[in-house]
N, CA, C and O of each residue as an XYZ file, in Angstrom:
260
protein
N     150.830     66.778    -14.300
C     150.053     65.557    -14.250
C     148.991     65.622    -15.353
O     148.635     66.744    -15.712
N     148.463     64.578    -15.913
C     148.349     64.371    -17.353
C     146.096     64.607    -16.644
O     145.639     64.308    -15.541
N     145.597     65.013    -17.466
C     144.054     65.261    -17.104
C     143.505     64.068    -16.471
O     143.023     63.973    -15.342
N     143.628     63.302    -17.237
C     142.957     61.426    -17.112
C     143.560     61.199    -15.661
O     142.875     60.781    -14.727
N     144.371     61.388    -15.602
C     144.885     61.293    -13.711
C     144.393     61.560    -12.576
O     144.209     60.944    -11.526
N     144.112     63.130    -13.167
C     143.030     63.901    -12.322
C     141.879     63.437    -12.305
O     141.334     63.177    -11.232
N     141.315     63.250    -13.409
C     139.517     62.840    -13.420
C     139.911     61.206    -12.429
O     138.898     60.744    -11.905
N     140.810     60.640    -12.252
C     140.722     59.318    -11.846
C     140.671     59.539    -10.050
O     139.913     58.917     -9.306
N     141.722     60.627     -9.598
C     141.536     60.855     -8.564
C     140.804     61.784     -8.087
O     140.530     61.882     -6.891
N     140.461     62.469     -8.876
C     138.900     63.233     -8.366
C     137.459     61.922     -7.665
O     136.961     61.773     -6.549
N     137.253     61.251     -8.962
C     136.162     60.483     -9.221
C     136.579     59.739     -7.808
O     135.817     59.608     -6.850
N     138.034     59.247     -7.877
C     137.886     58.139     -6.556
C     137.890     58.695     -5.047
O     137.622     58.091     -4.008
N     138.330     60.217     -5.273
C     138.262     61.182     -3.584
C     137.008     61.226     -3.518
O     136.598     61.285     -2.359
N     135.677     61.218     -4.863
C     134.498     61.683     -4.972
C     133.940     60.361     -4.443
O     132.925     60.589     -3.786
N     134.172     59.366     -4.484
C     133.277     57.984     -4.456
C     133.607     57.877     -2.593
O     132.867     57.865     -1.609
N     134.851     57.824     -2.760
C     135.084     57.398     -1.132
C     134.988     58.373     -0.044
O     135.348     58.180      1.117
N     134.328     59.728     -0.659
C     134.004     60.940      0.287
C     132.462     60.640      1.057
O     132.055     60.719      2.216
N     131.636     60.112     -0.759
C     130.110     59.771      0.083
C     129.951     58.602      0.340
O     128.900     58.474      0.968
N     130.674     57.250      0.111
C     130.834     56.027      1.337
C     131.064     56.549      2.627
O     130.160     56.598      3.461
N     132.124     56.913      2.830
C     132.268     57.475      4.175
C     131.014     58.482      4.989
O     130.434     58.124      6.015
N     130.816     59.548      4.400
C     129.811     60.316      4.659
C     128.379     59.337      5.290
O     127.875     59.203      6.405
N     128.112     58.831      4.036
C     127.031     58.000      4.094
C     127.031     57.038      5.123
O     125.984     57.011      5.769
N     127.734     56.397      5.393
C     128.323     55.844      6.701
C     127.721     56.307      8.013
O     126.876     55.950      8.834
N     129.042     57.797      7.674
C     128.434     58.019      9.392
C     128.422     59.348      9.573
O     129.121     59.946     10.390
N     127.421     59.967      8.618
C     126.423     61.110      9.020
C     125.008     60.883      8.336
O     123.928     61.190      8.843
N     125.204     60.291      7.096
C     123.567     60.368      6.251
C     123.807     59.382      5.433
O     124.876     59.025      4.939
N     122.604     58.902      5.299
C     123.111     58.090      3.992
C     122.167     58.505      2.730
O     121.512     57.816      1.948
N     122.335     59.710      2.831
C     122.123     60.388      1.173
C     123.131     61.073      0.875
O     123.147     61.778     -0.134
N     123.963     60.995      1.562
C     125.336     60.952      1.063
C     125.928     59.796     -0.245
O     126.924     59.838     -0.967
N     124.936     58.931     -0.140
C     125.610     57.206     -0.582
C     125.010     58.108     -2.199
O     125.555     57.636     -3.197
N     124.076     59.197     -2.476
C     124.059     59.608     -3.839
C     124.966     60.559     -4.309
O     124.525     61.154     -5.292
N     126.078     60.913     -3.954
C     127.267     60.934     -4.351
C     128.013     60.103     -5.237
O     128.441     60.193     -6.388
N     128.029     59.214     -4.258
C     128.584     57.901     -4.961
C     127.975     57.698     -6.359
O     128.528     57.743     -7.458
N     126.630     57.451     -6.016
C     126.210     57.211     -7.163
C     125.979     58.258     -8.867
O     125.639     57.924    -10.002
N     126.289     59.299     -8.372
C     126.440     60.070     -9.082
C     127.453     60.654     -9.818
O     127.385     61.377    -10.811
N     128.752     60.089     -8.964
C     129.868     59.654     -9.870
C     130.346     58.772    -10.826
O     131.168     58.649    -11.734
N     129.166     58.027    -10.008
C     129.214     56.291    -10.785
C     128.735     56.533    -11.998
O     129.353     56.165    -12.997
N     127.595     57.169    -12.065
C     126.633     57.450    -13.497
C     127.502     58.316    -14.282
O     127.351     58.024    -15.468
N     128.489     59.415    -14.103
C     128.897     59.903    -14.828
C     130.113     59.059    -15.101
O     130.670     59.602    -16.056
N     130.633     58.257    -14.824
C     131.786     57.601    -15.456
C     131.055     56.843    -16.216
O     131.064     57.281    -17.367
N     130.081     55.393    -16.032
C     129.512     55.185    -17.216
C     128.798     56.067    -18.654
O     128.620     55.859    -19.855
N     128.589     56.966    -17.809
C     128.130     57.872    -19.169
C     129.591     58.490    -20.227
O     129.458     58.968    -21.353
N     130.593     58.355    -19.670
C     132.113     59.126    -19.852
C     132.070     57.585    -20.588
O     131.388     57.470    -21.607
N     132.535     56.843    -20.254
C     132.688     55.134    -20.689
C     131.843     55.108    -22.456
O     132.271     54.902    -23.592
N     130.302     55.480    -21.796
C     129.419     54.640    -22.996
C     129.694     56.300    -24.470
O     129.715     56.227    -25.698
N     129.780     56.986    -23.957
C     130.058     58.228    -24.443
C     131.239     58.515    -25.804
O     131.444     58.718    -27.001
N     131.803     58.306    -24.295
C     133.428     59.300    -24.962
C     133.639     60.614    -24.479
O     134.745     61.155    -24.493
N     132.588     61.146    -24.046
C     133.100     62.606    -23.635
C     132.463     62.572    -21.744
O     131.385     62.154    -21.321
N     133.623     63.182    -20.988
C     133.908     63.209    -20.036
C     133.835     65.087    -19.293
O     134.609     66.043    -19.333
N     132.720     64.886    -18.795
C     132.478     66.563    -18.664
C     133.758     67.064    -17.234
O     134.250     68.189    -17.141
N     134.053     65.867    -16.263
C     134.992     66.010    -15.575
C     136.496     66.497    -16.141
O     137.221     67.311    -15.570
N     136.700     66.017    -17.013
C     137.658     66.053    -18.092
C     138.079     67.337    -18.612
O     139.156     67.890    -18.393
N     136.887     67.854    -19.496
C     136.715     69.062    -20.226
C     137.295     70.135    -18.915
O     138.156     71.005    -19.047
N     136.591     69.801    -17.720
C     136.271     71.117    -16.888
C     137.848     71.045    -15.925
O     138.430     71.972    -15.362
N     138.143     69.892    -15.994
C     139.933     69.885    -15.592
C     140.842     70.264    -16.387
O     141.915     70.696    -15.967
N     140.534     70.153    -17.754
C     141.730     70.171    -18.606
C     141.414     71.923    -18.930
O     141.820     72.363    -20.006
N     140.850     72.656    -18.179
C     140.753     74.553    -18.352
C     141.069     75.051    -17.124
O     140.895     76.245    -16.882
N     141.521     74.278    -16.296
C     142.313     74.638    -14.991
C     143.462     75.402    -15.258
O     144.271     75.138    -16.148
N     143.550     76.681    -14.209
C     144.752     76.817    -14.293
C     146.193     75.987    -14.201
O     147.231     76.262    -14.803
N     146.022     75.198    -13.532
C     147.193     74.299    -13.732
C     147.412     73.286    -14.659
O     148.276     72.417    -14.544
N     146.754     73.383    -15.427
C     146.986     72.228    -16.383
C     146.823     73.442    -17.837
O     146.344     72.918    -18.843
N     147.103     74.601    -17.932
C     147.456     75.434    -19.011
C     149.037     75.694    -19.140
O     149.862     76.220    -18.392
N     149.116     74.981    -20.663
C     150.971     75.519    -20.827
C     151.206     77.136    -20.834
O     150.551     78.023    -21.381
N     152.449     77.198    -19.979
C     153.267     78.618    -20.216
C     153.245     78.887    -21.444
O     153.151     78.023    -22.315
N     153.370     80.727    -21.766
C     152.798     81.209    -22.934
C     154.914     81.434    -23.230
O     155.344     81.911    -24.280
């Protein structure tokens, strides 16, 4: 699976972990959310995506030698 995939379903397990949370245990949970939010606009206004960088050095996303 291609990096950009990952950062998409990270970011969206990440957004809908602290809605939920925030919901119904705390709602400083809801800065989760928002702290995903800020780093995708910053990834957006940017170009560089620190989610990205730090997925694409995963072991699973390194080609066989």
């Amino acid at each position: 699976m291609e990096v950009n995939r990952q950062v998409q379903i990270t970011a969206g397990a990440l957004v809908l972990s602290g809605i939920v949370l925030g919901a119904a245990v705390s709602p400083a949970f809801y800065l989760l959310s928002a702290f995903v939010g800020a780093g995708l606009m910053m990834a957006g206004i940017t170009g560089w995506c620190g989610m990205a960088r730090l997925l694409a050095v995963m072991p699973w996303n390194r080609r066989a030698a």
